[in-house]
N, C-alpha and C positions, 0 to 999 in steps of 0.2 A: 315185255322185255324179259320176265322170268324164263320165259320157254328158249330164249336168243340164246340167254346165258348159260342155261343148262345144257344146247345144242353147243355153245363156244366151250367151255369146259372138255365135253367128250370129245370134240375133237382136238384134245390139245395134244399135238405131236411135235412138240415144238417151232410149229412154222405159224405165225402169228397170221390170225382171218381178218378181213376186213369185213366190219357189218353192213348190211346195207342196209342202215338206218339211222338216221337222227337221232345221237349223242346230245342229250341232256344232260351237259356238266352239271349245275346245280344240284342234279337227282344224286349224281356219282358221287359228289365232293359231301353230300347228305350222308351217305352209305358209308365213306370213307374207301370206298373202293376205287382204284385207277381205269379211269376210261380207256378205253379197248381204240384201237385202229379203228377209222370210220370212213363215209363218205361226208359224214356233215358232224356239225357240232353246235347244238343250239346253246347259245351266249346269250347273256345280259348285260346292256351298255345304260347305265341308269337306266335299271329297273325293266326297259324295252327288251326281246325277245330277237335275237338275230342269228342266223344261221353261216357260218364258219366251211366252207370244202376243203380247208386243208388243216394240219397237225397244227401249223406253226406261224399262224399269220404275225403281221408287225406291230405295232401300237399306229402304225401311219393306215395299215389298214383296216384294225376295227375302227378307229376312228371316224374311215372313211365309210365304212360298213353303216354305221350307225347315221350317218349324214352331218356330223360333226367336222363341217369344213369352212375354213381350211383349216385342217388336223394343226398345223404349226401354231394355232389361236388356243391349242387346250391340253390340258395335262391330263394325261391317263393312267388309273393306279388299277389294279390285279386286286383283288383277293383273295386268299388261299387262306383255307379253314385252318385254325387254329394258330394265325399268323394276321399280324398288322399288314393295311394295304402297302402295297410299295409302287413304286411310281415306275411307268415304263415309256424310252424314248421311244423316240418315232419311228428310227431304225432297228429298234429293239424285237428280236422273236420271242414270241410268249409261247409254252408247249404248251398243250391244249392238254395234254394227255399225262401233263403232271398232276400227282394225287391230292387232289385240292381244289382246284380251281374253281371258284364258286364264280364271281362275276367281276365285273367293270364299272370303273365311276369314273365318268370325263367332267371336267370344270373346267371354263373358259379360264383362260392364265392368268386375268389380272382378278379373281377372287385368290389365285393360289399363289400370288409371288407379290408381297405386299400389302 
């Protein structure tokens, strides 16, 4: 990833690259640095390992992503470093590419409401 990012720097003319590679949020939100434009984005849905093609999926679609169905049966919260989880609806866009974003915790509704 060292060599990507030294090639994304030089060419930085103001027009933002797309990498063509799998985006390890976890590693980025480690680093403190903001994930770049991708093709992919590897996520963590309790602890599991899932891969993201766009910026901005839903809470209805990691959920779905992760096999967590029907998504309407579970609450999903974000993590972002240096910040308590916060809970995101199902129609809810999460940016992938906010500086932070470490992982996902889904829990069936009735451990969370009750």
């Amino acid at each position: 990833m060292t060599e990507l990012n030294e090639k994304e720097r030089q060419h930085d003319n103001g027009v933002e690259q797309v990498l063509d590679e799998i985006i390890d949020l976890e590693e980025y939100a480690k680093r403190g640095e903001q994930p770049p434009l991708s093709k992919g984005y590897r996520i963590k849905v309790n602890g599991d390992p899932f891969v993201v093609n766009k910026p901005q999926p839903t809470g209805r679609e990691i959920l779905t992503l992760a096999g967590l169905l029907p998504a309407e049966e579970y609450t999903l919260r974000v993590k972002v470093a240096g910040e308590k989880p916060r809970k995101v609806g199902l129609n809810e866009k999460v940016d992938l590419r906010e500086k932070g974003v470490e992982k996902f915790k889904a829990l069936p509704r009735d451990q969370t409401e009750g």
